[in-house]
C-alpha positions in Angstrom: 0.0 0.0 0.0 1.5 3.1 -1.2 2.6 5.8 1.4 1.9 9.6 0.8 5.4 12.0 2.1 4.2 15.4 3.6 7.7 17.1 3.2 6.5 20.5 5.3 5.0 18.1 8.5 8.3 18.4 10.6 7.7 22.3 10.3 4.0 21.9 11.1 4.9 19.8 14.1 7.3 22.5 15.2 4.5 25.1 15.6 3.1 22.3 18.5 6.5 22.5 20.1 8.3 19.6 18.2 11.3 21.9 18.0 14.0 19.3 18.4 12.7 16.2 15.7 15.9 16.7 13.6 18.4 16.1 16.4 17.3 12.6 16.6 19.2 10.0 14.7 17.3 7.0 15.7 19.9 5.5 18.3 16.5 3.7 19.7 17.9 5.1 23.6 14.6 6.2 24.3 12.8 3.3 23.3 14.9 0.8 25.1 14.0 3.1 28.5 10.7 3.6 28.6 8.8 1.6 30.8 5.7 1.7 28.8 6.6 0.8 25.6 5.7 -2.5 24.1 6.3 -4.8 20.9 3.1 -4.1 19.8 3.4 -0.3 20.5 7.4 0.7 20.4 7.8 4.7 21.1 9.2 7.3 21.2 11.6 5.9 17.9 9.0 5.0 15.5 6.8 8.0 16.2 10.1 10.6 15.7 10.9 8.7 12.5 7.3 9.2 11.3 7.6 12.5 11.7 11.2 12.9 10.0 10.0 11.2 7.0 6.4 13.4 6.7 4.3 10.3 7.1 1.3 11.6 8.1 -1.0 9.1 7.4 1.0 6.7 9.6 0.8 9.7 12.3 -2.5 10.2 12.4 -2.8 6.3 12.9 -0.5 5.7 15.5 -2.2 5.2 19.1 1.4 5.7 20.7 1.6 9.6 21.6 -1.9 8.4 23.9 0.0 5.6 25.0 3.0 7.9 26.6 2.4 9.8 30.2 5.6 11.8 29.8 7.2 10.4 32.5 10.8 12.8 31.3 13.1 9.4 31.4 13.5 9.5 27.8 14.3 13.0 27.9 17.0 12.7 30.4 18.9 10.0 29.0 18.7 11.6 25.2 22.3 11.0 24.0 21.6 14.3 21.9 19.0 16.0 23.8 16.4 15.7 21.3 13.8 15.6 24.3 11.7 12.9 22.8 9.2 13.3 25.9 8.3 16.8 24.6 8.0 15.8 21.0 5.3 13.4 22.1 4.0 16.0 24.2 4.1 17.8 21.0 2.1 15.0 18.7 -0.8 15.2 21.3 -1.3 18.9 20.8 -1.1 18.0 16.5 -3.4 15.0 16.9 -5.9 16.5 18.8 -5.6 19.6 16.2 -6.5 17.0 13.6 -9.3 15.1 15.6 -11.1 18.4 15.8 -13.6 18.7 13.1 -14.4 22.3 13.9 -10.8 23.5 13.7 -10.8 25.6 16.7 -8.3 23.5 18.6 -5.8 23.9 16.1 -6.0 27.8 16.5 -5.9 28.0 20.0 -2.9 25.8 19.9 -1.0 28.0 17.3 -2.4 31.1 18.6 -2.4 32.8 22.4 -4.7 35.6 20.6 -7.3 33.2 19.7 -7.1 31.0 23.1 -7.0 34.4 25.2 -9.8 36.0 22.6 -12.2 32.9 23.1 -11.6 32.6 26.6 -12.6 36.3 26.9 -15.8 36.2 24.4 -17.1 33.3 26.5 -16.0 34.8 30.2 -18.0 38.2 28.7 -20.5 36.5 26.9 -21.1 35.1 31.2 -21.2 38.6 32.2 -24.0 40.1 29.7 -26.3 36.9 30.8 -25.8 37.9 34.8 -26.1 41.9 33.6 -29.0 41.4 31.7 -30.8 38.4 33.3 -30.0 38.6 36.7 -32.8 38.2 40.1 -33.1 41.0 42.4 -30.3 41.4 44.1 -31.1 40.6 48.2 -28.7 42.9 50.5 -30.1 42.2 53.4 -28.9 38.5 53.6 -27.2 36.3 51.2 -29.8 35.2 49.2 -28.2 33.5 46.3 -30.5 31.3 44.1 -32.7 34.4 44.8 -29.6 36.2 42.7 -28.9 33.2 40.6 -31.8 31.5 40.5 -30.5 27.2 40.5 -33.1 26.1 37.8 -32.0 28.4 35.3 -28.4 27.9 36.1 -29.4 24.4 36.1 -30.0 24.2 32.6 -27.5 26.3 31.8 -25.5 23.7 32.9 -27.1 20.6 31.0 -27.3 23.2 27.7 -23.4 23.3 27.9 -22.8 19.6 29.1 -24.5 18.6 25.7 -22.8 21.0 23.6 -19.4 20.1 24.9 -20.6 16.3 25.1 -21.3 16.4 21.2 -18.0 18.2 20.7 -15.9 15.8 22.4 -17.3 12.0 20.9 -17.7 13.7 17.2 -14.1 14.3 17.7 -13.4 10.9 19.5 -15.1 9.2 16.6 -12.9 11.0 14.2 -9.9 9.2 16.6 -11.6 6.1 16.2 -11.5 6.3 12.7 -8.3 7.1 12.1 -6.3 4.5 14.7 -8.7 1.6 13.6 -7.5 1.6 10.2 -6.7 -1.6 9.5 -4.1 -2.4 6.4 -4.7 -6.2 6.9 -8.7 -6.2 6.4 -9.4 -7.9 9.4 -12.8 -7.5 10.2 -13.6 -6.8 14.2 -16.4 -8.4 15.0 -19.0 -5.7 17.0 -19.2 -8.0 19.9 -15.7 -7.4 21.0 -16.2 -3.9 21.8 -18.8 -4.5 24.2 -17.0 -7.4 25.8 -13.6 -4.5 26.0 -16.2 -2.4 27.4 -14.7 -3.0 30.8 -11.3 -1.7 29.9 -12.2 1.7 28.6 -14.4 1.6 31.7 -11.4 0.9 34.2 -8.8 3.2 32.3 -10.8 5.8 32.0 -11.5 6.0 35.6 -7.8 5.6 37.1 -5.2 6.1 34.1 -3.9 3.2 35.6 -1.3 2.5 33.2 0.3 5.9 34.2 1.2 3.8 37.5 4.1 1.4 35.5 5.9 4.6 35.1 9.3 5.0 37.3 7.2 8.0 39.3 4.2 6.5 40.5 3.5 9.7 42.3 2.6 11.4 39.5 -0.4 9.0 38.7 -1.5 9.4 42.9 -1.4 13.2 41.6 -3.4 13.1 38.3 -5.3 10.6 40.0 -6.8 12.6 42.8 -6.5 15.8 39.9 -9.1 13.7 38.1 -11.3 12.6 41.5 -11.7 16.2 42.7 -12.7 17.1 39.0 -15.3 15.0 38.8 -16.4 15.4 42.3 -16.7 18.9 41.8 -18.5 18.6 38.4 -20.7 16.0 39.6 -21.6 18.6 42.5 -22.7 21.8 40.5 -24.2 20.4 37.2 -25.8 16.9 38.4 -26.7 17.4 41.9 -27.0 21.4 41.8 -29.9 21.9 43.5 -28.2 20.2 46.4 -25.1 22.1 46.1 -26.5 25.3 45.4 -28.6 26.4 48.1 -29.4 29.1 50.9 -29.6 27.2 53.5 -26.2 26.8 56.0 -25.6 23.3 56.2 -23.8 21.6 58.6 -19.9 21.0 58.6 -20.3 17.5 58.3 -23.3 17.6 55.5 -22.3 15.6 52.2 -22.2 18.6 50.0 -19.5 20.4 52.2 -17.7 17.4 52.6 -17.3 16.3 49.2 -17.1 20.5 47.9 -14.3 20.6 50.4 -12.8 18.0 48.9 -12.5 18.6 45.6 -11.4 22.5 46.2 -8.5 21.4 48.3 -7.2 18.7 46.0 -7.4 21.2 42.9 -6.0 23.7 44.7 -3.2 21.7 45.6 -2.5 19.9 42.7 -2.5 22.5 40.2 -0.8 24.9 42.6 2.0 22.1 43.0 2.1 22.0 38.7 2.5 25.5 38.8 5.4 25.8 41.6 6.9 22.7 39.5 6.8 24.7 36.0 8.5 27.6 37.3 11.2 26.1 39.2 11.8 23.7 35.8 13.8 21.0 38.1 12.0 17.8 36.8 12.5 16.9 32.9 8.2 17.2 32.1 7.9 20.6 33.5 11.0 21.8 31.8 9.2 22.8 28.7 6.3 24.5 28.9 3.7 25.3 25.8 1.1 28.3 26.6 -2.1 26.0 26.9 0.1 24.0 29.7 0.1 27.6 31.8 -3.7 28.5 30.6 -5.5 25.4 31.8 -3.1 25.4 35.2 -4.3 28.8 36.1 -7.7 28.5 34.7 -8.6 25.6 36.7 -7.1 26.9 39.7 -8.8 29.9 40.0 -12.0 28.0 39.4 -11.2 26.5 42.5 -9.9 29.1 44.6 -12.9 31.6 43.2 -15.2 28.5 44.4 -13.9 28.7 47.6 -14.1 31.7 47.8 -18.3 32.4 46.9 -19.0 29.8 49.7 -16.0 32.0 52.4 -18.5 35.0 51.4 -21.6 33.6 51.9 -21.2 32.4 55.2 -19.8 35.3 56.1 -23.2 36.9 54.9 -21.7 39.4 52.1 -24.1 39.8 49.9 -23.2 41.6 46.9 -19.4 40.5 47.7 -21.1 37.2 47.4 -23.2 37.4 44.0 -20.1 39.6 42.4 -18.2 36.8 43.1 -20.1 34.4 41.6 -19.9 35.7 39.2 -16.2 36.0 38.4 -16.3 32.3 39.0 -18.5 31.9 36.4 -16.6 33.9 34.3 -13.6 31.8 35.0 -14.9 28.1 35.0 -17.1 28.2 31.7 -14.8 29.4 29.5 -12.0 27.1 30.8 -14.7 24.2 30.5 -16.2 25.1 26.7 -12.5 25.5 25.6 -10.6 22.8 27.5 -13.0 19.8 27.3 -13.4 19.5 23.5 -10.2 21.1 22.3 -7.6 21.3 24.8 -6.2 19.2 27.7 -9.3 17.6 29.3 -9.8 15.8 26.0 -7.0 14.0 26.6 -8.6 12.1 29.7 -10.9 10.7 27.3 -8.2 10.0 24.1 -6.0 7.9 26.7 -8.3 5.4 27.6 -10.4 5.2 24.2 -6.9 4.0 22.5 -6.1 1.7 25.1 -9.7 -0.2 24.7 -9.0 0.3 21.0 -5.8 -1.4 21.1 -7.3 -4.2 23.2 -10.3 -4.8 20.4 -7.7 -4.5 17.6 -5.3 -7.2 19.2 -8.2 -9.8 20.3 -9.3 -9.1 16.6 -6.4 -10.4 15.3 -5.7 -13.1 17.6 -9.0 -14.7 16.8 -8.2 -14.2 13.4 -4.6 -16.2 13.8 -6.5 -19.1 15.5 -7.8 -20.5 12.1 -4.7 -19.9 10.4 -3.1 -21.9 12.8 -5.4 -24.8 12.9 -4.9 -24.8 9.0 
């Protein structure tokens, strides 16, 4: 099967941050370290040589750059510092440019204008609804809902899950279809992808495989990173009307617990990325693109502005209180409309979809080995 040779890719990686591909010369050091690479799925090597030789058909194919946490090992031990972990880092970025059917990722990966512009038309775009739409405004007491009121939010909230739910499996359909190319014609049987349904299930929950890296702590990190997210998003979109109320309740109520929670473990983790990326000690956090720094700060000002709302109202502030509430706003919806369908969060749900992917591919063609065997 004839190959098509994209001689301008290497320079169109570069604008992800592949800016060291041509100091590689294919020693295979970085393969023979990484504790995540497999026969089946041999990286960092293959995916630089790819990208030397401007296959981008093989590129786009290639499950590997999901397959790598950046764990920085192959990095460090680069006999020429080509920094292969950040070229990877750099293929996500590209692939998840080219998974995007609406083409906005790819701008706000090549362009701070257009990830700073959006984030500001949506953040504003916040603003005019509360300006325009807002409840009378209580200064007697804190009488948010009264402010805000929680069914309209509500469905604010369901308007915008659905959006960004559409965005994100259009474009993980478009991933499907390019890493399940098959150049064999095996045929893959429907069956197996609900009997595989329990890995996707289990990776997409934990990252688990993040966990055979040499730090460990890294996954307990992105691990509890992920927990608190969810936590928190399962608090103020599905169980809002819990979360979101008037009432004062008790230290030990459910709500608090779990808001608690999930505040304290994104303030601390991202705050601990942050600290990391400044002081540049470790290999990963060397290197840092824009959108790195954007969703850092984004999502831990969502948290600390969270915190914040909730410091105010029991305080009884009330117009500290609603003003507030909406700078969070203004802060967590554009980080969530631009982040889950085009920038990092999307890659929670890339990493696990190519490892059940993977899975279905390989049982696909072991059962398809079995009667060539027997034969």
């Amino acid at each position: 099967m004839s190959t098509r040779v994209n001689p301008e890719l290497r320079h169109e990686l570069r604008e992800f941050g592949a800016e060291d591909v041509d100091a590689c010369f294919n020693c295979g050091n970085c393969t023979a370290v990484c504790p995540l690479s497999r026969d089946s799925t041999v990286f960092p090597r293959k995916i630089i040589r790819y990208l030397q030789l401007g296959l981008k058909d093989k590129l786009l194919q290639s499950p590997e750059p999901w397959l790598c946490y950046y764990c920085g090992e192959c990095s460090e031990t680069c006999p020429r510092q080509a920094n292969p972990g950040e070229l990877m880092m750099a293929m996500r970025r590209y692939l998840t440019s080219q998974y995007d059917w609406t083409g906005l990722s790819k701008r706000l990966y090549l362009s701070k204008a257009w990830e700073i512009g959006m984030l500001l038309v949506v953040g504003l775009f916040i603003a005019a609804l509360f300006y325009f739409l807002h409840g009378p405004m209580v200064t007697e007491r804190v009488e948010l809902n009264t402010f805000a009121p929680v069914v309209w939010v509500e469905l604010g909230d369901w308007i915008m899950a659905g959006i960004l739910s559409f965005l994100l499996l259009s474009n993980a359909y478009r991933m499907y279809r390019f890493v399940m190319r098959d150049e064999d014609g095996i045929r893959i049987p429907p069956a197996l992808y609900i009997q595989e349904l329990t890995t996707l299930i289990v990776h997409g929950l934990t990252q688990k495989r993040w966990s055979e890296c040499e730090t460990p702590t890294r996954w307990v990190k992105h691990l509890l990173l992920v927990f608190g997210y969810v936590t928190m998003f399962l608090l103020v979109v599905v169980f809002l009307r819990w979360f979101q109320t008037d009432e004062i309740h008790p230290l030990w109520h459910p709500t608090r617990v779990l808001g608690y929670f999930a505040t304290a473990v994104l303030l601390y983790v991202t705050a601990d990325a942050i600290v990391s990326r400044l002081r540049k000690r470790e290999e990963i956090h060397k290197h840092s693109h824009p959108t790195d720094w954007m969703f850092l700060i984004l999502l831990f000002l969502t948290a600390l502005t969270g915190i914040v709302v909730h410091i105010l109202r029991l305080g009884g502030f009330p117009l500290s209180t609603y003003y507030m509430y909406v700078i969070h706003l203004m802060i967590a919806v554009p980080m969530l409309v631009i982040e889950v369908p085009f920038g990092k969060w999307a890659h929670l749900a890339y990493r696990p979809l190519v490892i059940y992917l993977m899975r279905v591919k390989e049982r696909a063609h072991e059962a398809a080995a079995v009667p060539a065997v027997a034969a």
